[in-house]
C-alpha positions in Angstrom: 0.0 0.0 0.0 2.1 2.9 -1.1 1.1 6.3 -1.4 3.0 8.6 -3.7 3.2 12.5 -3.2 4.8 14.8 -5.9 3.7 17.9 -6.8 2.6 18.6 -10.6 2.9 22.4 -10.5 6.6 21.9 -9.4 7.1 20.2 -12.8 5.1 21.7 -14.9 7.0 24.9 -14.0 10.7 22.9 -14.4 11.1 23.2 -10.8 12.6 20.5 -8.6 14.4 19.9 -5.0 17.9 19.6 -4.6 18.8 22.8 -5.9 20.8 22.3 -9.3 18.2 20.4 -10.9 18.2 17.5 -8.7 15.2 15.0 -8.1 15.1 12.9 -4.8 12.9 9.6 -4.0 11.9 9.3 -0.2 9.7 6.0 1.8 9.2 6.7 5.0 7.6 3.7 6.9 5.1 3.9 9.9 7.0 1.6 12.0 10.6 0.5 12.8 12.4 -1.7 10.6 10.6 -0.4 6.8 7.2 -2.2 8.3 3.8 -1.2 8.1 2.3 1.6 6.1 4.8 3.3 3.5 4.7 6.5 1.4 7.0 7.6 -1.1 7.9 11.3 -1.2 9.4 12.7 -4.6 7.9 16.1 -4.0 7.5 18.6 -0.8 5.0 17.1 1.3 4.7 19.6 4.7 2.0 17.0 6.6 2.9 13.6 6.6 -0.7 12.9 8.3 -2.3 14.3 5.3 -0.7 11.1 3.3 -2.5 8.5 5.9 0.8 8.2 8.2 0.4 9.1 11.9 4.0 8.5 12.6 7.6 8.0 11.2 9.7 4.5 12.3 12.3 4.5 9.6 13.2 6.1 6.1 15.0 5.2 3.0 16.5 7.5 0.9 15.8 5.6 -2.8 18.4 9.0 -4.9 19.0 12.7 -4.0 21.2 15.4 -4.1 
């Protein structure tokens, strides 16, 4: 069950995190050890809450800057 954020204004402008261009790919996992719930981030997402996680137990960083 992943959920994945980005933001299409962001791109449709050419805009993009990482400052020179870069792209990044986040999942952050609801509990410790990558289990339970996931979401992948590839775009600024200020509420984590708002994509169905009530906490953080672990991350992976997937490419970034």
């Amino acid at each position: 069950m992943a959920e994945q954020h980005g933001a299409p204004e962001q791109a449709a402008a050419g805009k993009s995190h990482g400052g020179l261009g870069g792209s990044y790919k986040v999942t952050v996992y609801e509990l410790e050890n990558f289990q339970g719930k996931r979401c992948e981030l590839s775009a600024e997402c200020p509420n984590l809450t708002d994509s169905l996680l009530e906490k953080v137990g672990s991350i992976q960083v997937e490419s970034g800057p």
